[in-house]
C-alpha positions as CSV (number, residue, x, y, z in Angstrom):
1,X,-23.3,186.2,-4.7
2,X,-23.5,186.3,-8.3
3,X,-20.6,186.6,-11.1
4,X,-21.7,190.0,-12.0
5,X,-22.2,191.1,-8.6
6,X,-18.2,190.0,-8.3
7,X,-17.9,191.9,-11.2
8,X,-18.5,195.6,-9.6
9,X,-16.2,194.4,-7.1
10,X,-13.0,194.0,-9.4
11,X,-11.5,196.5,-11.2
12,X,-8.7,196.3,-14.1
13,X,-4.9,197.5,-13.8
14,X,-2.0,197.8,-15.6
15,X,-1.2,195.2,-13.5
16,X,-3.8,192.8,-13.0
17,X,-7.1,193.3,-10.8
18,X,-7.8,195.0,-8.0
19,X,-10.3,193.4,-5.5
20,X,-11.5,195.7,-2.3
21,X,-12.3,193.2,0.6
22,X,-13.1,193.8,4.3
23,X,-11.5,190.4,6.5
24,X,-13.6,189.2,8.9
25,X,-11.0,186.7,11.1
26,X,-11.9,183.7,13.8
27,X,-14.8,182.6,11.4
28,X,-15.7,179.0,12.0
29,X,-15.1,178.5,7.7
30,X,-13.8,180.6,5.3
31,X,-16.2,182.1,3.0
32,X,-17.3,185.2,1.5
33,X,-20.0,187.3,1.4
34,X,-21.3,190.4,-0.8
35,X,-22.1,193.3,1.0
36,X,-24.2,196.6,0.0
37,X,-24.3,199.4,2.3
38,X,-25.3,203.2,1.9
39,X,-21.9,204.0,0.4
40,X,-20.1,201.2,-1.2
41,X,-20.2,197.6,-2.6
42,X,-18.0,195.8,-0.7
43,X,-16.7,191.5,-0.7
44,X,-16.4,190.3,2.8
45,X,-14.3,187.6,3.1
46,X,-14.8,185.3,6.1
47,X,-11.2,183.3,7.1
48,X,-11.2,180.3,10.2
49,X,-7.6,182.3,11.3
50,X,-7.1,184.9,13.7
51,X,-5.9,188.6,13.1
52,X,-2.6,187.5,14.8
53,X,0.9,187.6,13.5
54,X,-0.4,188.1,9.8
55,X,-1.9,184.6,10.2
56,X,-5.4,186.1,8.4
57,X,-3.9,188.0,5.9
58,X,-2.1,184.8,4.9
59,X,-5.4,183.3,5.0
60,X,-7.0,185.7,3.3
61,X,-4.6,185.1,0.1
62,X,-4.8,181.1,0.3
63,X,-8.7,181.2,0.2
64,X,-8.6,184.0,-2.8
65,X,-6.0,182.0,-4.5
66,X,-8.0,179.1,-4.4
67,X,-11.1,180.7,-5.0
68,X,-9.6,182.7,-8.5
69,X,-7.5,179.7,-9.5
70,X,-4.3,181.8,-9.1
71,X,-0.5,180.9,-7.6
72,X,-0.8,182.8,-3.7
73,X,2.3,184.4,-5.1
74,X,0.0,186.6,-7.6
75,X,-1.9,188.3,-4.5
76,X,-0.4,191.1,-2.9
77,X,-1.7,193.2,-0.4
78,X,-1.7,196.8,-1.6
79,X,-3.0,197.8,1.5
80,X,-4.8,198.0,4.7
81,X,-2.1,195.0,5.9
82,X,-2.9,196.0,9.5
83,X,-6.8,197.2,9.1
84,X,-10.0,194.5,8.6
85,X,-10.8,196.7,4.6
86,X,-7.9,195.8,2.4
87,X,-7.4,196.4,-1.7
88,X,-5.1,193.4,-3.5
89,X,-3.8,193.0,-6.7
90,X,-4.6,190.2,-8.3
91,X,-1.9,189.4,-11.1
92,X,-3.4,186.4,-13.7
93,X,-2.7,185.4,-16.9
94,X,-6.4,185.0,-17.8
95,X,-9.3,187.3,-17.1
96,X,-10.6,186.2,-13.3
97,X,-13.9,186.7,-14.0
């Protein structure tokens, strides 16, 4: 994946940035991937945690915090808490891309 790739992924808020991302749990290593079908762009994010007890979505904001360079307190799941596609916001001081 490229930066502007990423790019059409991330959208500006009032807020901060709002990222669409489809969780993929029980990977052997987080990671992400970009994927392209007939409808949408979409970042798939690969986490080494299972879809139990909010255990992935925890996961899932470590390895963006990490990846973005952003306190884990700045990610929120707007939603799809309970569902594989999710949309966060993002909340930084600095543009994230």
């Amino acid at each position: 994946m490229d930066i502007d790739e990423l790019k059409k992924l991330i959208s500006a808020s009032r807020d901060g940035y709002k990222l669409r991302i489809k969780v993929s749990a029980n990977s052997k290593k987080n990671s992400f991937e970009f994927l392209n079908d007939d409808s949408d762009n979409i970042l798939k994010v690969k986490i080494n945690k299972p879809a139990v007890d909010g255990k992935a979505n925890k996961a899932v904001i470590e390895y963006l915090s990490e990846i973005f360079n952003v306190p884990k307190s700045n990610i929120t799941i707007l939603n799809g808490e309970k569902s594989s596609q999710k949309c966060l916001l993002i909340r930084a001081k600095n543009n994230i891309i």
